[in-house]
C-alpha positions as CSV (number, residue, x, y, z in Angstrom):
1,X,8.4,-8.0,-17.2
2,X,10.4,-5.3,-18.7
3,X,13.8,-4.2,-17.5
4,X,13.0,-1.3,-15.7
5,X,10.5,-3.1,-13.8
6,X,12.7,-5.5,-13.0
7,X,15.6,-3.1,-11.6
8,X,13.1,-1.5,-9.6
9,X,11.9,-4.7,-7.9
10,X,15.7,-5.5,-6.8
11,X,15.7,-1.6,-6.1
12,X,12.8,-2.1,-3.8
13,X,13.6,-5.6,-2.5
14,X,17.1,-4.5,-1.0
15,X,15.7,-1.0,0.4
16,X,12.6,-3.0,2.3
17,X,14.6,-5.8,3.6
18,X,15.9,-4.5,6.9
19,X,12.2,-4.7,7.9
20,X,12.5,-8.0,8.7
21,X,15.5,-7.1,11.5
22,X,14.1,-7.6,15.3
23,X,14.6,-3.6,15.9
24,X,13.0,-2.2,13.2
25,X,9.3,-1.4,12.6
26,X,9.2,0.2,9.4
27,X,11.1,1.3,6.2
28,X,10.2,3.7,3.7
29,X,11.7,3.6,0.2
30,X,11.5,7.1,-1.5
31,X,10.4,6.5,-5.1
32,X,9.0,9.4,-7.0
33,X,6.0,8.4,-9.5
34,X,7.4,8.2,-13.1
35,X,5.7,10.4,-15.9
36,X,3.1,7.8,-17.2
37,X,2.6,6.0,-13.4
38,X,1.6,9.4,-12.3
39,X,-1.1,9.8,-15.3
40,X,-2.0,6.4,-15.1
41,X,-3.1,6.8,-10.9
42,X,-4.7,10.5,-11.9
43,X,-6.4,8.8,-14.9
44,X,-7.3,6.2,-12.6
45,X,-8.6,8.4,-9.8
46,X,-11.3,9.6,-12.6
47,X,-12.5,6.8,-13.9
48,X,-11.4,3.6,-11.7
49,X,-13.7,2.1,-8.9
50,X,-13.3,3.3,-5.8
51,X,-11.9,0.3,-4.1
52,X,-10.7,-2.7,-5.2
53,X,-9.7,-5.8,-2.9
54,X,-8.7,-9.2,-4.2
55,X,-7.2,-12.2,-2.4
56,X,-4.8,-15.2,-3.1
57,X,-2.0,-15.7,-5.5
58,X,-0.3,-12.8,-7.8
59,X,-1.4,-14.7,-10.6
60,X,-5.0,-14.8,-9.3
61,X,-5.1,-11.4,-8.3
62,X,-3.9,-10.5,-11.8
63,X,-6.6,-12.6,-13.5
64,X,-8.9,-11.2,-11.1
65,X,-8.2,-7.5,-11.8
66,X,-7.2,-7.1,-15.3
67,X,-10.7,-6.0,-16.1
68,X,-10.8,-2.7,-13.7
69,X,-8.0,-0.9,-16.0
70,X,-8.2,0.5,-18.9
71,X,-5.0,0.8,-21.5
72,X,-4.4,4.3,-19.9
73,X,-3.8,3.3,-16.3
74,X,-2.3,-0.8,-17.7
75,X,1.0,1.0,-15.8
76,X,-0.5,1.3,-12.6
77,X,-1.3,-2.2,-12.5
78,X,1.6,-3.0,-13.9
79,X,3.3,-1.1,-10.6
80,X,0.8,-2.8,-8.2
81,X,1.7,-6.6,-9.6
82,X,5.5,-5.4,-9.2
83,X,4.8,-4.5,-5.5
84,X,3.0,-7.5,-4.7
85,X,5.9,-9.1,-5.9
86,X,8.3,-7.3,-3.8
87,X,5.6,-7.5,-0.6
88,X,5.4,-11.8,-1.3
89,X,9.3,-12.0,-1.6
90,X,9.9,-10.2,2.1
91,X,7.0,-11.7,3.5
92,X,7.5,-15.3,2.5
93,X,4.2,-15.6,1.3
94,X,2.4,-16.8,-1.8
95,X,-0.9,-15.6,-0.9
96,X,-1.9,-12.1,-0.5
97,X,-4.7,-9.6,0.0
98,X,-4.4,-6.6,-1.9
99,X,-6.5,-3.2,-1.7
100,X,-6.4,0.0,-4.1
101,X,-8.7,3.0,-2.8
102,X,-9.7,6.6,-3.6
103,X,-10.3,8.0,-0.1
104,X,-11.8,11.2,0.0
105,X,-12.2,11.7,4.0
106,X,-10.5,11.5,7.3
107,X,-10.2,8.1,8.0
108,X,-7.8,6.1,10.7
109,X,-7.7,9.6,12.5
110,X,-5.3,7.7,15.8
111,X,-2.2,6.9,15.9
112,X,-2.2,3.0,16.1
113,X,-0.9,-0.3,15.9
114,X,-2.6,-2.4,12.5
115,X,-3.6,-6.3,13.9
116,X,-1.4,-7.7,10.7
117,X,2.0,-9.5,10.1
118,X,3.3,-6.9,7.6
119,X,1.9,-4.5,5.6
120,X,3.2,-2.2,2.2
121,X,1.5,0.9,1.7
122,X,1.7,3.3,-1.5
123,X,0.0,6.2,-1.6
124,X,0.0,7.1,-6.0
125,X,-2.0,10.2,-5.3
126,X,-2.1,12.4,-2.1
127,X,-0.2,12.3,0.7
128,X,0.8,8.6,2.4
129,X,0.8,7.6,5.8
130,X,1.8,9.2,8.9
131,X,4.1,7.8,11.8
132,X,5.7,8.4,14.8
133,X,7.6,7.4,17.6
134,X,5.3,6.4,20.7
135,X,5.3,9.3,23.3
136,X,6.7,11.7,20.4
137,X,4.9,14.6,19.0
138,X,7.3,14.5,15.9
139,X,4.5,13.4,13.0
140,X,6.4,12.1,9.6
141,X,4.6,12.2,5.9
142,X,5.3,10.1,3.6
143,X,5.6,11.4,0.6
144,X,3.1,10.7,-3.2
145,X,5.0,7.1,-4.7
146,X,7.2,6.5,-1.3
147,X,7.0,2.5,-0.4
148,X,6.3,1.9,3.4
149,X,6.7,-1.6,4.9
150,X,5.0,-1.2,8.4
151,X,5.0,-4.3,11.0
152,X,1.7,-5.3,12.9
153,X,1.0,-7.0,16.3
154,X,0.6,-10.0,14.2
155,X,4.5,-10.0,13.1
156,X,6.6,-13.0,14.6
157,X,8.4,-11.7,17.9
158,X,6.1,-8.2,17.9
159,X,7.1,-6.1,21.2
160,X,5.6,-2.8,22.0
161,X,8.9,-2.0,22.7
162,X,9.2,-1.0,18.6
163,X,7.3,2.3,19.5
164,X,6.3,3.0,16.1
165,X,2.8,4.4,15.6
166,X,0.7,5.2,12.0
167,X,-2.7,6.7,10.9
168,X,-3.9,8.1,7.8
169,X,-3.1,11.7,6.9
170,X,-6.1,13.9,7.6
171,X,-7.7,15.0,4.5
172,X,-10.0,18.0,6.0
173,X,-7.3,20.5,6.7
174,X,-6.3,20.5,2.5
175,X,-8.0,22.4,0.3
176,X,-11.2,20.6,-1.5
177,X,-9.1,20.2,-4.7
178,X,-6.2,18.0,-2.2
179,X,-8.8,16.2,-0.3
180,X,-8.1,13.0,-2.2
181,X,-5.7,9.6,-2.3
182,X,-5.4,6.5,-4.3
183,X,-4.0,4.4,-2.0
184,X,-2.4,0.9,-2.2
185,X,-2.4,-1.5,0.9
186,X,-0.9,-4.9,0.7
187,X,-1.0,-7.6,3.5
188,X,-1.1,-11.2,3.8
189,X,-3.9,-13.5,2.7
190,X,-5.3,-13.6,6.3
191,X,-5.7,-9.9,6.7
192,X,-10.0,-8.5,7.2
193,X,-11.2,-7.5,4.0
194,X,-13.8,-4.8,4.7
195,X,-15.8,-2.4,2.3
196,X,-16.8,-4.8,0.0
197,X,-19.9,-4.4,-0.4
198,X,-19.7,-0.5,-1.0
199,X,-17.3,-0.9,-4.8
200,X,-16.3,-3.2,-7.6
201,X,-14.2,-6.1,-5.4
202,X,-13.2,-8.6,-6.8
203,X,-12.4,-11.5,-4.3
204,X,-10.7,-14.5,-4.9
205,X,-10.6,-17.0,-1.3
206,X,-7.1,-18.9,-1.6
């Protein structure tokens, strides 16, 4: 892996961590899209499928979903294997379910609480998720390339007492030309893999 990969994995490792405290229900690591990440996700946004899920190791998820880039978007992927690699190393877990997506609607349109353990979302193109506190009417963006760790009910110790609440950013309000996302979801292995039947998925059972 090269260097600058690396760096960014410790980068991301040590800014995610505090998820993991009792008190805290999400983190969000600003990380602007680097020149050839961002052509690589708008390249991929063209020409990619519009979803891809896989399941099981980083090494089968790799072997599983080499095929679906091209030489132009090899640094997205190359991103995506780094962030599974961050999401396995917080989550203590060797299996994973991963999920890339071009989303062109309102989808997720309530504020809610995922049924998961942990999940990482990246948003490469458009905006990312939206959160709040629960009985707030304070909404929060993240921003393109910003690295969100969100806890589900599923965590270990989950209280509603954590008050933190998500959907995904309404897409109708933008103009026609905004009304798009390539979004990257990453959970553990035991997480509902929907959707399949509608792209190119790839799924590999652990």
């Amino acid at each position: 892996m090269p260097a600058c990969q690396t760096g960014e994995k410790v980068h991301f490792l040590c800014a995610s961590r505090t998820i993991l405290e009792p008190d805290c229900a999400i983190t969000l690591t600003p990380s602007p899209l680097s020149t050839a990440l961002n052509l690589a996700s708008r390249a991929y946004l063209e020409n990619g499928a519009r979803l891809l899920q896989a399941r099981g190791t980083i090494p089968m998820i790799s072997a599983s979903l080499r095929t679906a880039f091209t030489a132009v978007t090899l640094p997205l992927f190359a991103d995506i294997l780094n962030l599974a690699e961050v999401y396995a190393s917080i989550a203590g877990q060797s299996s994973l379910r991963l999920r890339l997506e071009r989303i062109t609607g309102d989808s997720c349109r309530k504020f809610h609480v995922d049924y998961v353990t942990l999940r990482l979302l990246r948003a490469y193109q458009g905006p990312g998720v939206q959160w709040k506190s629960d009985g707030s009417e304070q909404i929060n963006t993240a921003a393109p390339g910003d690295i969100v760790f969100l806890k589900g009910r599923k965590f270990p110790n989950w209280t509603e007492n954590l008050g933190i609440l998500h959907r995904s950013p309404p897409l109708s309000s933008l103009s026609a030309t905004q009304r798009v996302r390539l979004l990257l979801t990453i959970d553990t292995a035991d997480a509902c893999m929907c959707g399949a039947e509608h792209a190119l998925t790839p799924i590999i059972e652990q």
